[in-house]
Every structure is written in structure tokens, then in C-alpha cells.
N, C-alpha and C positions, 0 to 999 in steps of 0.2 A: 714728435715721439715723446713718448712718457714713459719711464720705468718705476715698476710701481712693487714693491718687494723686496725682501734677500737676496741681491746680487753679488755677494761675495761665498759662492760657491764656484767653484772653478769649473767641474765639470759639468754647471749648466750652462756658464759662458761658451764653455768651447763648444758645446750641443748646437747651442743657438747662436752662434759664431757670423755663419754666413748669413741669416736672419737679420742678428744683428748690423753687422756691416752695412746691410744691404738698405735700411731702414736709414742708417745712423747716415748714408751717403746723399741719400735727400737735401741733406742739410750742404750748401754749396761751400762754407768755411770746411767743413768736418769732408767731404770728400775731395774737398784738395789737399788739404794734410794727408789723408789717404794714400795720395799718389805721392806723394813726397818721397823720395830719395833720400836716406839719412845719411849727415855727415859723421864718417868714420870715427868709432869712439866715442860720437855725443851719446849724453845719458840723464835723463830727465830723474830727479830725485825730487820724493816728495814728502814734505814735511806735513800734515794735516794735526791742529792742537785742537784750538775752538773747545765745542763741546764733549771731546775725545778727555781733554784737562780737565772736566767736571767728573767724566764717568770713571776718571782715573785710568783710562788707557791709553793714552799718550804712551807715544814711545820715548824710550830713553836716551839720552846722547848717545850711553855707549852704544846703542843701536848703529847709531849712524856714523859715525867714530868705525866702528867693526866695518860698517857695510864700505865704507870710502875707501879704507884701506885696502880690502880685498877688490874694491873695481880697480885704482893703482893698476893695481899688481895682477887682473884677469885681463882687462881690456885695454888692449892697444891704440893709441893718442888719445886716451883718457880726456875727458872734458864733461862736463857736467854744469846743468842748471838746476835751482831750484824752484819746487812748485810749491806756493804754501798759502796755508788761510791766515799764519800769522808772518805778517811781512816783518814786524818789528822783533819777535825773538829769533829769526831766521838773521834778519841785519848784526843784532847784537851778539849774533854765537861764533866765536874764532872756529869753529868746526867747517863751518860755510863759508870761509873768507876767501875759497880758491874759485868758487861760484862765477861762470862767466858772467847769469845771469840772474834775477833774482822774479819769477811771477807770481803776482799775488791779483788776484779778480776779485768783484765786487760780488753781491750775489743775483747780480742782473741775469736775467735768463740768457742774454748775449751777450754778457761777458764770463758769464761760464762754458758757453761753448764756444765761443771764442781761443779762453785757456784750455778748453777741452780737448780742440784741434792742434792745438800748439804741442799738446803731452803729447798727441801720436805721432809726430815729426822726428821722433829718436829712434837711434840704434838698440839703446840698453837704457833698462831700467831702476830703480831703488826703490821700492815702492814703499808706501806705508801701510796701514792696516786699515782700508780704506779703497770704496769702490772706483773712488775716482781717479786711483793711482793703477788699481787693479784692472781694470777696464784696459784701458790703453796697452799695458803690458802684455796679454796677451789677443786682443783683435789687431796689435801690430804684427806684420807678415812676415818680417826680418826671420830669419831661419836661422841668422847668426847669435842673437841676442844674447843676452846675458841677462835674467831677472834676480834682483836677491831682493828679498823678501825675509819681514819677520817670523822668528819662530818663541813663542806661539804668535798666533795671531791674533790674540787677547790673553788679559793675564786675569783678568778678573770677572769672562763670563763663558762658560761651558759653552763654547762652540767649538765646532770641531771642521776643521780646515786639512783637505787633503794634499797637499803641494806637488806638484809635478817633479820627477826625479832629478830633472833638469837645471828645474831652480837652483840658486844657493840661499841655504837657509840661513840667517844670521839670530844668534840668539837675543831677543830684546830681557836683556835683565841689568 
């Protein structure tokens, strides 16, 4: 499978949802994760910097500061890991220090979907602005979930980002 486009529109994901799924299940890592039963509370948070730091849309601690706080205090036996491309400012930030666990992937094609399948293993999510956080959060099937999601979803390019009412939005400023 190859996705080849603007995949951070929501309501094309969810259109082509089962498409998706159905495709992404080929894959014998990524449809076992599928079937995975998530443990109560876990919550995959995702950091993404990389070339996000160049184009200046990286998000901001307090992003993630707000978002922590409000899972605490939404989601019950709270627990959380994180996903990120930069393993080293993710180690060094007292923000993440309650982190059960820390993943960070090469840009091997299998070892990104390796981490690929591992993001969909959770309850709830943190995402960041970013299709590989965005993906998992909603082709996960959980009914219970909890997504919080930045608001905006960039700060420095005219795109326009519908979020589901469901979500909780967290201001990244």
C-alpha cells in the first residue's frame, strides 16, 4: 500500500475508513494490532519535530502540558507512551518523564510500520498535527476513545482542519 496525497482531512479518512482498514489489514503486523484489545487508559501521545522545526510548526510544550493534564483528569488509569521522530528532545523534556514508554523508528519502511501497528494498540489518543498520529486515532474502533488534538492544526499555513465534536481541542499556542 502506498498513500500518495493530503491525508489529514478527516472526513476523507473516515469516507474511506473501511477501504482503508481493509487494505492496511494485508499487512500481517498492522492487522494484528487491529485485533488488539486495548489496555484500559493506555494512550499513545505523539510527538513529531523533524521537519515540522524547520517549517515552524512544531507544536508547543504548552500544547502538550494542556493535553496531559486534561487526559489525567478525562481518562481513567491514565497511562501513556510516546511516539516520536525525535527520541532525544522527547528523553530530555521533564513533560514526558511519566512516559511508560518511549518509541522512536528509523525510517525503514518496516520499521515504520512496525511503529505504525503499535500506534493502533491504544485506547486514547494525543495526537499531533500529523498524519501518522491522525491515522491511528481515528481507523481505531474503540467507541470509548478520547482523541485531543491540536487547535489550530497549523499556525503558520492556511489550512483548514474540521475536527469532529467529539474531539477535545487543545489550543497549541
Amino acid at each position: 500500500n502506498q498513500f500518495v496525497g493530503y491525508w489529514q482531512n478527516i472526513e476523507l479518512i473516515e469516507k474511506n475508513k473501511d477501504f482503508i482498514l481493509n487494505k492496511l489489514s494485508n499487512n500481517k503486523t498492522v492487522s494484528k494490532a487491529l485485533g488488539c484489545s486495548p489496555e484500559k487508559g493506555s494512550t499513545a501521545l505523539h510527538v513529531r519535530r523533524g521537519d515540522y522545526v524547520e517549517m515552524n510548526e512544531e507544536l508547543f510544550e504548552s500544547y502538550y502540558v494542556k493535553a496531559l493534564n486534561k487526559a489525567e483528569k478525562q481518562i481513567d488509569n491514565f497511562s501513556y507512551d510516546v511516539f516520536t521522530d525525535d527520541e532525544k528532545w522527547v528523553s530530555n523534556n521533564k513533560i514526558f518523564s511519566n512516559a511508560k514508554k518511549i518509541y522512536h523508528s528509523s525510517s525503514s519502511v518496516e520499521d515504520t510500520i512496525k511503529t505504525f501497528a503499535e500506534f493502533l494498540k491504544y485506547e486514547n489518543y494525543i495526537i499531533s498535527n500529523s498524519t501518522f498520529s491522525l491515522l491511528p486515532a481515528i481507523l481505531n474502533n474503540n467507541r470509548s476513545k478520547n482523541i485531543i488534538a491540536p487547535e489550530p492544526w497549523f499556525r503558520n499555513m492556511e489550512k483548514t482542519f474540521k475536527y469532529p465534536s467529539k474531539w477535545i481541542r487543545i489550543k497549541n499556542q
